[in-house]
C-alpha positions in Angstrom: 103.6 16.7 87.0 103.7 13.0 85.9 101.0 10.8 87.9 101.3 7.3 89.0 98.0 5.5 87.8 98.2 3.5 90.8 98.4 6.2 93.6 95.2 7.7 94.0 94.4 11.2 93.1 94.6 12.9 97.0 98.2 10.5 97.3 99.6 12.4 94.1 99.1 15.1 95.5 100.4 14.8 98.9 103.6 12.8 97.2 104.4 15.7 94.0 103.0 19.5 95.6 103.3 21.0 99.0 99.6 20.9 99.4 98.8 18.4 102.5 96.0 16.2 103.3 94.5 16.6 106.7 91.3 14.2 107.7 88.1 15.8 108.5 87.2 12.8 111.1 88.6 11.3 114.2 87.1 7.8 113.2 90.2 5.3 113.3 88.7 3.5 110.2 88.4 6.6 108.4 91.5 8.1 109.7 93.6 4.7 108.8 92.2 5.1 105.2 93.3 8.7 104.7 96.7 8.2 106.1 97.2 5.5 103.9 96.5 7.9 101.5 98.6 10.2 102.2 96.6 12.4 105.0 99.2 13.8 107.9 96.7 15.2 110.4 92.9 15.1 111.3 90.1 16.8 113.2 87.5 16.5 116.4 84.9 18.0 117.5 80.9 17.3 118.8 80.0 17.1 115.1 82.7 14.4 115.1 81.9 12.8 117.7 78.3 12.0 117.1 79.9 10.8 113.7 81.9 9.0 115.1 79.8 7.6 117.9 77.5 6.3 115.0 80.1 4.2 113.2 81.7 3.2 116.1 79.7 3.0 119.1 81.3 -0.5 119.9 84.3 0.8 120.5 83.4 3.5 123.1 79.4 2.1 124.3 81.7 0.3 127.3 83.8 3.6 128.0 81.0 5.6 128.2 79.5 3.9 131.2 82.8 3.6 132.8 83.5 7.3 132.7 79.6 7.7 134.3 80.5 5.1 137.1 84.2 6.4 138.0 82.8 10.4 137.5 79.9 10.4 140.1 79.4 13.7 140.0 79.9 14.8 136.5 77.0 16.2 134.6 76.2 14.7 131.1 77.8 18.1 129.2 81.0 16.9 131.3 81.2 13.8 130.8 80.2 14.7 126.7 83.3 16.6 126.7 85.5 14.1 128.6 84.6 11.8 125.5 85.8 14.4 122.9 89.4 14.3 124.9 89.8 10.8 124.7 88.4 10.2 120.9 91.0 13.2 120.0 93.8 11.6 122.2 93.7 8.2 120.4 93.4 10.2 116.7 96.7 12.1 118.1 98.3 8.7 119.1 97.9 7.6 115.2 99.5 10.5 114.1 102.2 10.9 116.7 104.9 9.1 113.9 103.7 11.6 111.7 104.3 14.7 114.2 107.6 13.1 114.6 108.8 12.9 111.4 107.0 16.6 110.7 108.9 18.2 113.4 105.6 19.3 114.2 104.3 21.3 111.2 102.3 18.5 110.4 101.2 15.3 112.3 98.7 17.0 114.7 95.1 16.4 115.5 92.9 19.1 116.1 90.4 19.6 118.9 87.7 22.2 118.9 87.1 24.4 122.1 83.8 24.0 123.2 81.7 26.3 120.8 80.0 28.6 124.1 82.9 29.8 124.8 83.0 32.2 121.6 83.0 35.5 123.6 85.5 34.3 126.1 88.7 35.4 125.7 90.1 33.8 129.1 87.6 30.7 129.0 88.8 30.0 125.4 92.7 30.2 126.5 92.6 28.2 129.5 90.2 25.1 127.5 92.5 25.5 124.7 95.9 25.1 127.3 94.3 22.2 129.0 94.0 20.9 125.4 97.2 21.6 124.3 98.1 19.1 127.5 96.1 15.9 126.2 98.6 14.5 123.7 102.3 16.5 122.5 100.7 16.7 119.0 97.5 18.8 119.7 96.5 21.7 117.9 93.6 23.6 119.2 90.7 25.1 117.0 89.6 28.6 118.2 87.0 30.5 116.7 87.8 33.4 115.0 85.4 36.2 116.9 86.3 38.8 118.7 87.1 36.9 121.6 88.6 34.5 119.8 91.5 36.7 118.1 92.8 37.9 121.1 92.7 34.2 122.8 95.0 33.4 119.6 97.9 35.4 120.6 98.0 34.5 123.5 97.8 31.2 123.0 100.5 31.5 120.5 102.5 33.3 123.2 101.9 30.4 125.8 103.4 27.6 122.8 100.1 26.3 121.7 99.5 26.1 118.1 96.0 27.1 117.2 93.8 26.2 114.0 91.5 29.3 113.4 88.0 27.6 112.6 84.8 29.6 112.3 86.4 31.5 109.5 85.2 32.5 106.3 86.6 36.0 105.2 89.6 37.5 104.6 89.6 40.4 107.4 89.2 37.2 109.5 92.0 35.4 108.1 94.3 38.8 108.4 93.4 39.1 112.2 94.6 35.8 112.8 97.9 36.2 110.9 98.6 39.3 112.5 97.5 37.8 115.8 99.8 34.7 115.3 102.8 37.2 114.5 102.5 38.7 117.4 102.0 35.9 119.4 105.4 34.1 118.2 107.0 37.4 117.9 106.8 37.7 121.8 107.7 34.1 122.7 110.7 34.5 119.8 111.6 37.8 121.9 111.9 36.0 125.2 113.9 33.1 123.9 111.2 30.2 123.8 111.3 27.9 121.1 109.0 28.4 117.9 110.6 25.8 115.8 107.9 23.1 116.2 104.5 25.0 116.3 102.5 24.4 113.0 99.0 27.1 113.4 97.2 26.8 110.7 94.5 29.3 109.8 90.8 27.5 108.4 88.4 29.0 105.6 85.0 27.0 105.5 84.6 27.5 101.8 81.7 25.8 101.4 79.6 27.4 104.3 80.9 31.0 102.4 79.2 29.3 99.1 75.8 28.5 101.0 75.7 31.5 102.9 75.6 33.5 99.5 72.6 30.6 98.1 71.1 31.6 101.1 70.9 35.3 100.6 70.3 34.8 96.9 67.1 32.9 97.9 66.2 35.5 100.4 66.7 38.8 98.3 65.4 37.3 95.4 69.2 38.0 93.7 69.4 36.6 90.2 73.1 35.4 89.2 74.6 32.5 87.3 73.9 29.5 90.1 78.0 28.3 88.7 79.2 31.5 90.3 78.3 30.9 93.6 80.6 27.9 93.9 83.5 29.8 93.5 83.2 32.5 96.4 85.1 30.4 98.8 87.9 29.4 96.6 87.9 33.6 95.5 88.8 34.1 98.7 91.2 31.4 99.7 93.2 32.5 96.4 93.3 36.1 97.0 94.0 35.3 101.1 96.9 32.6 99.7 98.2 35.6 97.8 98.5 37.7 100.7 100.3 35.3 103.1 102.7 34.1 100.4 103.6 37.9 100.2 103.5 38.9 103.8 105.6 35.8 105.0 103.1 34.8 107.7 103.9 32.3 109.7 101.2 29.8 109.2 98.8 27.9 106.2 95.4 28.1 105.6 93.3 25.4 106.1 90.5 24.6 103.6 87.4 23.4 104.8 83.9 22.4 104.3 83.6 20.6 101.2 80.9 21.2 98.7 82.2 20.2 95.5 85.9 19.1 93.8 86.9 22.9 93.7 87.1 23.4 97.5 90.2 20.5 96.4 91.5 21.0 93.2 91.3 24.7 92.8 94.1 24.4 95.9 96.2 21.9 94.6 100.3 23.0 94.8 100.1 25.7 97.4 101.3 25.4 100.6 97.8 24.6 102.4 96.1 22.2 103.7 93.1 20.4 102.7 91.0 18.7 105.1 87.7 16.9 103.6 85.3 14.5 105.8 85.8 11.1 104.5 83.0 10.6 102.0 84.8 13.6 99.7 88.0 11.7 100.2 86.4 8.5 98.5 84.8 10.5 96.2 87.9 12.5 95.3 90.0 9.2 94.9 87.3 7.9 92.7 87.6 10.3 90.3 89.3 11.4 87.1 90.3 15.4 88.0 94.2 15.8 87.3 96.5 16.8 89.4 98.0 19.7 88.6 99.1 22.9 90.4 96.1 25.4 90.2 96.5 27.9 93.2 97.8 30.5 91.5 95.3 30.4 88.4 92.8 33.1 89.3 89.3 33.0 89.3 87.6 34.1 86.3 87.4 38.1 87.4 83.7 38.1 86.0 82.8 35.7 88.6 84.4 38.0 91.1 83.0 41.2 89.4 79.1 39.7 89.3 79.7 38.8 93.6 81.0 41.9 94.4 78.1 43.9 92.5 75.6 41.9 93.6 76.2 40.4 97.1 77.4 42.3 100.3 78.7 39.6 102.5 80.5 38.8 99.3 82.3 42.2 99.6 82.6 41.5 103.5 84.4 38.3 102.6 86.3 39.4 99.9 87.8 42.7 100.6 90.5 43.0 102.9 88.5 45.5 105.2 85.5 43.8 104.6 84.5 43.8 107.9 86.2 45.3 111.1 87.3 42.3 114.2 83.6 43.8 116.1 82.0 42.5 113.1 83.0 39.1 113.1 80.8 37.7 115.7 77.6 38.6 113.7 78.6 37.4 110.5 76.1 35.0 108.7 78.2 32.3 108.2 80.0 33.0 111.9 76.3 33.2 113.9 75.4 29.9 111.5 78.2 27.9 112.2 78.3 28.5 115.5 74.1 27.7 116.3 75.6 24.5 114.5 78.5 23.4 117.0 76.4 25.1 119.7 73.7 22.6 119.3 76.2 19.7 118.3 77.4 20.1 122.0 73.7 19.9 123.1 73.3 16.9 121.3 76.4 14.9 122.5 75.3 16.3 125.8 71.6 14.7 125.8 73.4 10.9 123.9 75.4 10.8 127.2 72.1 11.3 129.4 70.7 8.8 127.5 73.6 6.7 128.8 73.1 8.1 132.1 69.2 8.2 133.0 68.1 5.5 130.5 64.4 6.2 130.3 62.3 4.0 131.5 59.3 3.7 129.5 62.0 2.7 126.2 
């Protein structure tokens, strides 16, 4: 693939492979950058907010005390979650041209259902619809626990295209493709239109990779520190492989970026990439080529040393790693989701802030 020396690295690749560029931020600064640079959707949640918030509390300090006066009675965590609707609506509004032009496969900006809602199967559909409501090019992140799966299909079912986010193994990403194939196989059945949804199913490679430091640290496990960057992107390969030769009916997604593999080692498949904004600088600033390199497998020793020496490698890795009762106390599943949890808890206690200034301050 020849490369222009004055398109920046992530542009080539958006403009010469299939692989897309999705924004990892809700920030319009941030946002405007990446879709200048080739980007054709983005992401919000708590954790984005409070980002977001911090660069850009001018924009919203004014909005956030007229939602307190004109909501009387609405609790802070309200309020904090009115916020994430309306910094998600105006991300969708940039990307609406996109949507349009996508025919909705890409153009979308994805919200996150509130993180407390993991073992709610009704709770999580019924956020997710009003979601789906906000803005015609919503997508809606569900987490991928027990609860979760099943809230997928019928999601699916009801027209709204999901991204599968607290995901990290490939029995995870399985249970949402089969869940999504049912899901438009029973809308396809009744004659409702499929044509325009885009799900999208998300590996956080990097929270794979630290979950494996983590365990390395805490059973005194001895293996080459290189190999444990390369777990995520062993997975994502081998569940790339899989789709391609099932046919499913949606991309993964990767996430949660920890060095240029969780990028380049992607590069030319039919995925999406979605790094925060400080990798997309950082990635644009650099000299990595860009070439195709999905399909180049990962050195099998690598793989081979995981396997032998790391169980939730195995979980992650082998198809029936783990069974769908297993997801919800997965490492990098109870992690990640203490993380949003508390996320929510903080946006929750920035809006009392707003709310009951304290007085001695």
């Amino acid at each position: 693939m020849s490369q222009d020396k004055y398109m920046s690295p992530l542009h080539q690749m958006t403009q010469s492979t299939p692989t897309c560029l999705w924004n990892d931020s809700a920030a319009i600064e941030e946002l405007t950058y990446s879709i200048e640079h080739g980007a054709v959707g983005a992401t919000c949640n708590p954790v984005i907010v409070l980002d977001v918030l911090a660069k850009e509390m001018h924009l919203w300090k004014d909005r956030i005390d007229q939602l307190i006066e004109t909501m009387p009675t609405a609790t802070e965590d309200q309020i904090a979650w009115r916020l994430v609707e309306e910094i998600s609506a105006k991300g969708a509004a940039l990307l609406e041209p996109i949507f349009d032009r996508h025919g909705g496969h890409n153009g979308r900006l994805s919200i996150q259902t509130d993180p407390r809602l993991y073992r709610d199967c009704d709770a999580l559909v019924s956020q997710a619809m009003h979601f789906d409501r906000l803005a015609p090019n919503m997508i809606v992140k569900v987490p991928v626990t027990k609860a979760g799966v099943a809230a997928i299909e019928e999601l699916t079912y009801q027209g709204v295209s999901i991204n599968a986010t607290v995901s990290f193994a490939l029995s995870q990403c399985i249970a949402v493709a089969e869940a999504v194939e049912r899901g438009l196989t029973r809308r396809d059945a009744e004659g409702k239109d499929i044509s325009t949804m885009g799900p999208v199913c998300t590996i956080m490679v990097g929270r794979l990779d630290d979950w494996l430091k983590t365990v390395a640290a805490k059973q005194d496990i001895i293996t080459d520190p290189g190999y444990l960057e390369w777990a995520g992107v062993a997975t994502f390969k081998k569940a790339y492989k899989i789709f391609q030769e099932r046919g499913y009916r949606l991309r993964l997604l990767s996430a949660a970026f920890r060095n240029h593999l969780h990028w380049s080692e992607f590069i030319g498949g039919d995925v999406v990439i979605s790094p925060p904004y400080r990798w997309q600088l950082r990635y644009n600033a650099s000299d990595v080529e860009v070439i195709s390199r999905i399909d180049t497998p990962v050195d099998p020793k690598i793989t081979e040393e995981l396997l032998a020496k790391f169980v939730d490698f195995r979980k992650a890795y082998d198809e029936d790693g783990m069974s769908i009762d297993d997801f919800d106390t997965y490492g990098p599943t109870a992690i990640t989701l203490r993380q949003f949890i508390q996320a929510s808890l903080d946006l929750a206690i920035l809006i009392r802030d707003f709310m009951i200034p304290d007085p001695r301050a």
